[in-house]
C-alpha positions in Angstrom: 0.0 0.0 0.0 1.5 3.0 -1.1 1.0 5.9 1.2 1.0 9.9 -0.2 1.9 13.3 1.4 -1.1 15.6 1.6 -0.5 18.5 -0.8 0.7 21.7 1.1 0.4 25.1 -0.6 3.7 27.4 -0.5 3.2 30.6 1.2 3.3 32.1 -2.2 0.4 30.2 -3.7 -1.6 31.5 -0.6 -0.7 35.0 -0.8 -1.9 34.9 -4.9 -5.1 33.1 -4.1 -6.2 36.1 -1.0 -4.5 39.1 -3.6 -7.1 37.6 -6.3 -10.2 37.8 -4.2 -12.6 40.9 -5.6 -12.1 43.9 -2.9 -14.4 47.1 -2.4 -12.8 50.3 -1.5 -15.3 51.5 1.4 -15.7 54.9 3.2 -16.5 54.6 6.9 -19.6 57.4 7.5 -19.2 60.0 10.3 -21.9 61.4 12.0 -21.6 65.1 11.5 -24.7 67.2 12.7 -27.0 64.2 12.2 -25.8 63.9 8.9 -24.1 61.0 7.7 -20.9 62.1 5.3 -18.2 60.3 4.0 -15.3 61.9 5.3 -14.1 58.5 7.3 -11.4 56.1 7.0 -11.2 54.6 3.3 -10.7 50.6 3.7 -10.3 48.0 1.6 -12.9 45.1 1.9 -13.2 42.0 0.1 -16.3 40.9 -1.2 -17.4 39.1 1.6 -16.6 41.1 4.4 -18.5 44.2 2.3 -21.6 41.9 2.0 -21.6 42.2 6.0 -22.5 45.4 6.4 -25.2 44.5 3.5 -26.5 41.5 6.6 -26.2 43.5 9.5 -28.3 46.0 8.0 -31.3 43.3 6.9 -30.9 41.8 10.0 -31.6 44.7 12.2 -35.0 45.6 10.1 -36.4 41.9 11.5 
């Protein structure tokens, strides 16, 4: 019976595969005078984490 390694990714491979992931440039609002403006810290999200915002939103309407 032969027996195999499990495949291991290189750090490299890893790095490609979280740089290739879609990404959303985001402006956190600040409340100014009861008006929400964009004048916050700019982030970079990827997809998922800027769908949270999306289900956190939904989820506080229920």
């Amino acid at each position: 019976m032969a027996t195999t390694k499990p495949k291991t990714q290189s750090k490299a491979a890893k790095n490609s595969e979280t740089e290739s992931l879609p990404t959303h440039e985001v402006i956190l609002p600040c409340r100014i005078h009861g008006k929400n403006k964009n004048t916050g810290e700019k982030l970079t999200l990827t997809d998922a984490q800027a769908r949270l915002f999306e289900h956190q939103k939904k989820l506080k309407r229920l």
